[in-house]
PALONU-566967 format. One line per field, with one value per residue: x, y negated, z of N, C-alpha, C in turn; residue in three letters; residue number from 1. Coordinates in pm, 1 decimal, padded with zeros to 6 digits. Layout:
BEGIN
nx <- X;...
ny <- Y;...
nz <- Z;...
cax <- X;...
cay <- Y;...
caz <- Z;...
cx <- X;...
cy <- Y;...
cz <- Z;...
r <- ALA;...
k <- NUM;...
This chain:
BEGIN
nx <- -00372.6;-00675.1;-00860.4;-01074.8;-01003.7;-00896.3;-01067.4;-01325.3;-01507.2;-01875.1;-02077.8;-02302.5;-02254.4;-01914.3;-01668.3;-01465.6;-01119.7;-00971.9;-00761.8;-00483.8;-00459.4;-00543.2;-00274.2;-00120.9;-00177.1;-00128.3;00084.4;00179.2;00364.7;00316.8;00436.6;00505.6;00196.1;00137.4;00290.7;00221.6;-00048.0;-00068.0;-00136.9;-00101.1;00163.8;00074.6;-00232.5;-00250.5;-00179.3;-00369.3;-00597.2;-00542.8;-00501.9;-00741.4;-00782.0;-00918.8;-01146.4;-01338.7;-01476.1;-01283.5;-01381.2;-01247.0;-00997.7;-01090.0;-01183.2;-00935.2;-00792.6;-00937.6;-00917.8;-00616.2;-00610.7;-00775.7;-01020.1;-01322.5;-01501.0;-01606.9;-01389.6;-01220.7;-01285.5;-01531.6;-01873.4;-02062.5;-02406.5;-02513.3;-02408.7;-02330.4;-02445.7
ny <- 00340.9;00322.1;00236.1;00105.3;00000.2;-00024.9;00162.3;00133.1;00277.9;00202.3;00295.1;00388.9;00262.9;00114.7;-00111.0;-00230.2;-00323.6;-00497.5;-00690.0;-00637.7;-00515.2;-00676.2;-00867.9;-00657.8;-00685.5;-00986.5;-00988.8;-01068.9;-01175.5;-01031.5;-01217.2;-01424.0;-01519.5;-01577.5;-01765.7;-01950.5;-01971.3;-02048.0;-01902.1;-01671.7;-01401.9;-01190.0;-01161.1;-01141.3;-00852.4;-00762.9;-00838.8;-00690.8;-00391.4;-00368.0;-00378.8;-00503.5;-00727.1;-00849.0;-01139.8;-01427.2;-01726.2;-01949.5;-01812.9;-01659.5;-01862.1;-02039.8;-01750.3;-01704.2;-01939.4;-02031.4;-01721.3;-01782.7;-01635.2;-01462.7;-01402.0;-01148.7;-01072.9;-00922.4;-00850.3;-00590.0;-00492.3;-00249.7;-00072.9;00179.7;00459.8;00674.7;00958.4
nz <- -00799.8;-00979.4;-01282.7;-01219.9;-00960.6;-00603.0;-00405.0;-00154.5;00043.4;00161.5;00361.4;00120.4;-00057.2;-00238.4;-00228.4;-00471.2;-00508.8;-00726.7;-00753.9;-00768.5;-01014.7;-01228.9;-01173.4;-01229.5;-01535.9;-01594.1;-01524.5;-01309.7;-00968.8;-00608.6;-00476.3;-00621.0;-00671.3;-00410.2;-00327.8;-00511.9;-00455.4;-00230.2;00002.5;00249.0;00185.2;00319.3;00333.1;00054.8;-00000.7;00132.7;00000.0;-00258.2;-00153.2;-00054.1;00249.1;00454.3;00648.4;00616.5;00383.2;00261.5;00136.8;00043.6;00018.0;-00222.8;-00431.8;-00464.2;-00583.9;-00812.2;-00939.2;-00977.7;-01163.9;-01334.4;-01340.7;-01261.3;-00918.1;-00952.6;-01107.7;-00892.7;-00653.3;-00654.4;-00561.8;-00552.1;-00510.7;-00355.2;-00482.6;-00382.9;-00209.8
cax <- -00479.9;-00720.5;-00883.1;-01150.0;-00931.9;-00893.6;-01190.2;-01338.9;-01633.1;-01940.2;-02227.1;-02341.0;-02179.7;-01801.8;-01599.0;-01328.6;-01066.9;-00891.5;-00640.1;-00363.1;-00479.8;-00511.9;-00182.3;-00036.3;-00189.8;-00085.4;00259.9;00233.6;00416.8;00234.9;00551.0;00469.5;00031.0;00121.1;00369.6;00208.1;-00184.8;-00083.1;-00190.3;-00002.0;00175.9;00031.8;-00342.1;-00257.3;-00164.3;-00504.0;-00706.6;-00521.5;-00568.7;-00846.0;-00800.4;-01032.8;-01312.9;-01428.5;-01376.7;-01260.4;-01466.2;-01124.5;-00871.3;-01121.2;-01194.2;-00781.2;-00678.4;-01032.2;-00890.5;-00523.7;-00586.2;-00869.6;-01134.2;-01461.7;-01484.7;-01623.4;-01270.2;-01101.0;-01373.8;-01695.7;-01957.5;-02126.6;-02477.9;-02596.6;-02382.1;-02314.5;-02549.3
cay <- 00249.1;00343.7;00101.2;00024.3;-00059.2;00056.4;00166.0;00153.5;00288.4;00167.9;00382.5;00473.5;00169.9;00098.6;-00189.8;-00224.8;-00434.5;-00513.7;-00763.5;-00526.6;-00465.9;-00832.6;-00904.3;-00564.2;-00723.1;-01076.2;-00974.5;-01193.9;-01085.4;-01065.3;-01305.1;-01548.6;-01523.2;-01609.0;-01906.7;-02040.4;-02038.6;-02114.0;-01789.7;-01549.1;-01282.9;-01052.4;-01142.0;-01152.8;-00727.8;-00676.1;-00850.4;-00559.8;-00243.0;-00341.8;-00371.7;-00645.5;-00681.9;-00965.0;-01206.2;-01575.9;-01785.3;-01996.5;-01750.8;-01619.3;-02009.1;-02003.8;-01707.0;-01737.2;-02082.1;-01945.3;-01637.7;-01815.6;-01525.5;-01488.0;-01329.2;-01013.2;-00944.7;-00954.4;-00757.0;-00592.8;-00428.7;-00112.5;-00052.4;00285.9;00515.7;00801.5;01031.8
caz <- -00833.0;-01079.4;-01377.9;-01135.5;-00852.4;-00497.6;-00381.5;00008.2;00069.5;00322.1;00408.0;00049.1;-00163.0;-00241.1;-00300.1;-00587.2;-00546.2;-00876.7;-00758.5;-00824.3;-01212.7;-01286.0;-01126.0;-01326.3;-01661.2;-01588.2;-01512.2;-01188.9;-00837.6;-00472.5;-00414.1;-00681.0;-00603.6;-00301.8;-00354.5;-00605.8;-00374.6;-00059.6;00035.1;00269.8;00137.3;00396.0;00282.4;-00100.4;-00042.8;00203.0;-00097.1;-00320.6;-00033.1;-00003.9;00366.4;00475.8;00721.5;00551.4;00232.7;00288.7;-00003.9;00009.4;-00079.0;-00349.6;-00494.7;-00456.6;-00653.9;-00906.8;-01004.1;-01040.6;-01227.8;-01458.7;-01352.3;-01149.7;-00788.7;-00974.6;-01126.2;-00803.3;-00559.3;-00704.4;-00525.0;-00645.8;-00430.3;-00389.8;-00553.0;-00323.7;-00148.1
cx <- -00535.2;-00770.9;-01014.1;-01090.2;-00921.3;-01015.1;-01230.3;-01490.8;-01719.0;-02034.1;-02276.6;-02297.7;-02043.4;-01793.7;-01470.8;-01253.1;-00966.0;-00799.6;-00565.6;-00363.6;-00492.6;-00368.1;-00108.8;-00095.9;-00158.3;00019.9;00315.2;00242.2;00328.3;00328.7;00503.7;00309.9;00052.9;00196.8;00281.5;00035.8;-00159.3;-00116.9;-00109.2;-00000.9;00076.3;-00159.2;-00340.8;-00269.9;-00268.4;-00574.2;-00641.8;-00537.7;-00650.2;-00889.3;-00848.9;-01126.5;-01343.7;-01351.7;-01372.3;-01325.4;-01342.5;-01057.7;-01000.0;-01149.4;-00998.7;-00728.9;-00786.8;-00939.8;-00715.4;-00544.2;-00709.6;-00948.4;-01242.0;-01442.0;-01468.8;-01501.3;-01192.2;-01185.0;-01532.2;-01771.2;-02032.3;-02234.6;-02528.5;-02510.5;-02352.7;-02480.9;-02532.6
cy <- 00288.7;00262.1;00003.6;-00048.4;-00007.1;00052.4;00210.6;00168.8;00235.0;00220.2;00453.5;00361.3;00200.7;-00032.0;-00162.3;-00333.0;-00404.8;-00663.4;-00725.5;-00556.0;-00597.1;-00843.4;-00796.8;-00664.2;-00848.6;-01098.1;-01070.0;-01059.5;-01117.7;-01198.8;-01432.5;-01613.6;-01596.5;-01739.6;-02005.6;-02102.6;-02087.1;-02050.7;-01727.2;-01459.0;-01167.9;-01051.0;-01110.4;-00968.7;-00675.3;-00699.9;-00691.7;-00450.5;-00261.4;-00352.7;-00494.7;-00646.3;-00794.2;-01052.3;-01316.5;-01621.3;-01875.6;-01944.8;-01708.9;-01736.1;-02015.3;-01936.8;-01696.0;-01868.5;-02066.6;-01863.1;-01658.3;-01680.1;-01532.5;-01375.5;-01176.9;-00956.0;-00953.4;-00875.4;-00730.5;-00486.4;-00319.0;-00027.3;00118.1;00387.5;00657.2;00804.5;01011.4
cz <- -00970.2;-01206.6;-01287.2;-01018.4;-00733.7;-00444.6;-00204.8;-00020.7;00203.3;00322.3;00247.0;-00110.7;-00167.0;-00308.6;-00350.7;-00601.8;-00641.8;-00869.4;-00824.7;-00951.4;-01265.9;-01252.1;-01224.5;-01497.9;-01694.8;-01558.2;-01402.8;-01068.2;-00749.5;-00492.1;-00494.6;-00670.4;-00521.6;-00274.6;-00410.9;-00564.4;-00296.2;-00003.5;00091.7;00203.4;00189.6;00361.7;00164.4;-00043.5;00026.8;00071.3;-00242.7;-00223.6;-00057.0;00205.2;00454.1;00571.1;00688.6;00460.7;00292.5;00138.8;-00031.1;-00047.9;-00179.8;-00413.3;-00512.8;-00604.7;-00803.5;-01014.0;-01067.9;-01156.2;-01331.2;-01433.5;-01236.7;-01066.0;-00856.4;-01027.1;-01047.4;-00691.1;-00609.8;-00603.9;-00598.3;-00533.7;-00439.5;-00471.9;-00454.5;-00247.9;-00019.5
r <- UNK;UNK;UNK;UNK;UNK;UNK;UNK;UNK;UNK;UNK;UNK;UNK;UNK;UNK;UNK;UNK;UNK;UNK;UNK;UNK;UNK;UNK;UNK;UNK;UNK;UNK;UNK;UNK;UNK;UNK;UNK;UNK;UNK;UNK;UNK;UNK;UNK;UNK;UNK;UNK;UNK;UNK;UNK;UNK;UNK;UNK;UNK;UNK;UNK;UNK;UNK;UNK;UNK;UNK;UNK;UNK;UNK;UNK;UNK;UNK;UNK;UNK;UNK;UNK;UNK;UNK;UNK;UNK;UNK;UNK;UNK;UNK;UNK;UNK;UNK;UNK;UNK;UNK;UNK;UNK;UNK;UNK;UNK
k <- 1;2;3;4;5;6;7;8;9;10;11;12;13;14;15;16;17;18;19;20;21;22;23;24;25;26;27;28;29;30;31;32;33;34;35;36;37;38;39;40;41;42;43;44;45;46;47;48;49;50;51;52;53;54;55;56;57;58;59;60;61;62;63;64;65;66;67;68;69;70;71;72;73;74;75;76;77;78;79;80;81;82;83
């Protein structure tokens, strides 16, 4: 995982999810994220992969309100960057 986060690309964008790197700088576990939202484990580690086919506005209101930060540091969009 890089400082941007794991990155998935879609046609000529990418998304960056930076779960992970909050969770590494906040010294919090999947195990405890996930205790402590109400959140399955097994979604807390797709929202880090990255492995998603779509966002829930719940779990991100969820772990936003937890981890005191806005959607953008937890999945950002980046339009247009490849060829």
């Amino acid at each position: 995982m890089n400082k941007d986060g794991i990155e998935v690309r879609i046609g000529k964008s990418a998304f960056y999810f930076k779960l992970g790197n909050i969770l590494d700088e906040k010294n919090i576990s999947k195990n405890k994220l996930s205790q402590d939202t109400e959140t399955d484990y097994k979604v807390i580690t797709r929202y880090i992969n990255g492995d998603l086919t779509r966002l829930d506005i719940n779990i991100l209101e969820r772990l936003c309100n937890y981890l005191d930060c806005n959607i953008s540091d937890i999945v950002e969009l980046k339009k247009s960057i490849f060829k």
